[in-house]
C-alpha positions as CSV (number, residue, x, y, z in Angstrom):
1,X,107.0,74.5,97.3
2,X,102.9,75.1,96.6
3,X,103.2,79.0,96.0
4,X,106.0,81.2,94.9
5,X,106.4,84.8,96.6
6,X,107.6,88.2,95.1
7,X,108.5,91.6,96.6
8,X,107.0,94.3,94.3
9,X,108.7,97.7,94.9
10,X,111.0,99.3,96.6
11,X,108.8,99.8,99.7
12,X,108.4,96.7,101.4
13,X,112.0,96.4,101.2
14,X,112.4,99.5,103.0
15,X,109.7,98.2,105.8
16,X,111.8,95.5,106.4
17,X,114.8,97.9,106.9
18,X,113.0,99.4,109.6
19,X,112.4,96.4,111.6
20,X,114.8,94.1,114.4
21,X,116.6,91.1,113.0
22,X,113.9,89.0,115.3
23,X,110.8,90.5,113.3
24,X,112.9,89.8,110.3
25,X,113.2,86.2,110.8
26,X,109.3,85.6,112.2
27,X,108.4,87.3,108.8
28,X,110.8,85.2,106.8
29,X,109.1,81.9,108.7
30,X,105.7,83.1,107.7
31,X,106.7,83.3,104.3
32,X,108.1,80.0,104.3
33,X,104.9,78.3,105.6
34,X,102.8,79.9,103.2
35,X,105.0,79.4,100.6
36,X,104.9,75.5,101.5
37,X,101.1,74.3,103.3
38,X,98.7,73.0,101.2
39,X,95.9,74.9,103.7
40,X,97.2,78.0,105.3
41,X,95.5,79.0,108.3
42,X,94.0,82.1,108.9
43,X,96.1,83.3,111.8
44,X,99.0,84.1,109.4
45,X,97.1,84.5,106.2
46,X,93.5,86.4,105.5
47,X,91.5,87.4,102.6
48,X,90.6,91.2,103.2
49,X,86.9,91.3,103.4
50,X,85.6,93.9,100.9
51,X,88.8,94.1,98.5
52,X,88.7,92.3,95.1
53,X,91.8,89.9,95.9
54,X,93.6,91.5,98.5
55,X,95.2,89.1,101.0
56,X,97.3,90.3,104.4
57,X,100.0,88.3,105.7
58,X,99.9,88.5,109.9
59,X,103.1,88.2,111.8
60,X,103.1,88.7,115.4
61,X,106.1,88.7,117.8
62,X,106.7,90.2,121.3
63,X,103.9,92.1,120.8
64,X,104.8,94.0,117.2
65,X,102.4,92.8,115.3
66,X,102.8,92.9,111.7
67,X,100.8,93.3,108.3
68,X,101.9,92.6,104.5
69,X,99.5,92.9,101.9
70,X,99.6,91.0,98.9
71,X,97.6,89.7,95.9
72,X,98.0,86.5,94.2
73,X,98.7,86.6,90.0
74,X,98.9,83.7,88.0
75,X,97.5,81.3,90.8
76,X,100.4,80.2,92.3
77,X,102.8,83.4,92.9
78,X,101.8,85.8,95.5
79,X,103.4,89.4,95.3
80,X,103.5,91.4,98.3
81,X,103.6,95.2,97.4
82,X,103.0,96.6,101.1
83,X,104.1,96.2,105.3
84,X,103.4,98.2,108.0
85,X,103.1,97.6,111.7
86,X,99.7,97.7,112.9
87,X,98.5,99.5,116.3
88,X,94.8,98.7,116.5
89,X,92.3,95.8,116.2
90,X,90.8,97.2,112.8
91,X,92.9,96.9,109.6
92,X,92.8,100.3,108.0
93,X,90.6,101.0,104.6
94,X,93.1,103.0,103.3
């Protein structure tokens, strides 16, 4: 395992509550291969262009496509603190 992963809150838990078993499981795959490649590519994971440190995990499947943001803290252990589904092409600024 390169990188470690931690849920911060109580609200990405309760994103995932809201989701099918199917999402689930393509979100749970995503976190495996980040958790494991060396080089992660883009498609599932993204520096945030005008954030200090702000990553988004991208999950796609049958159309739902899927956003966590995270931040990484002490190098090797990403924390996620935030999911929603996203609807357009633009990630909000909010």
């Amino acid at each position: 395992m390169k990188r470690s992963i931690k849920f911060y809150g109580p609200s990405v838990l309760d994103f995932f509550n809201t989701l099918d078993q199917h999402t689930i499981e393509k979100i749970e795959w995503t976190i495996a291969l980040i958790k494991n490649l060396d080089r992660i590519p883009n498609k599932y994971f993204k520096h945030l262009t005008g954030t200090n440190g702000l990553y988004e995990i991208r999950c796609a499947w049958l159309g739902n496509t899927i956003r966590l943001f995270c931040f990484f803290d002490e190098g090797k252990m990403i924390i996620i603190v935030h999911g929603f589904k996203k609807k357009t092409q633009k990630t909000p600024l909010k």
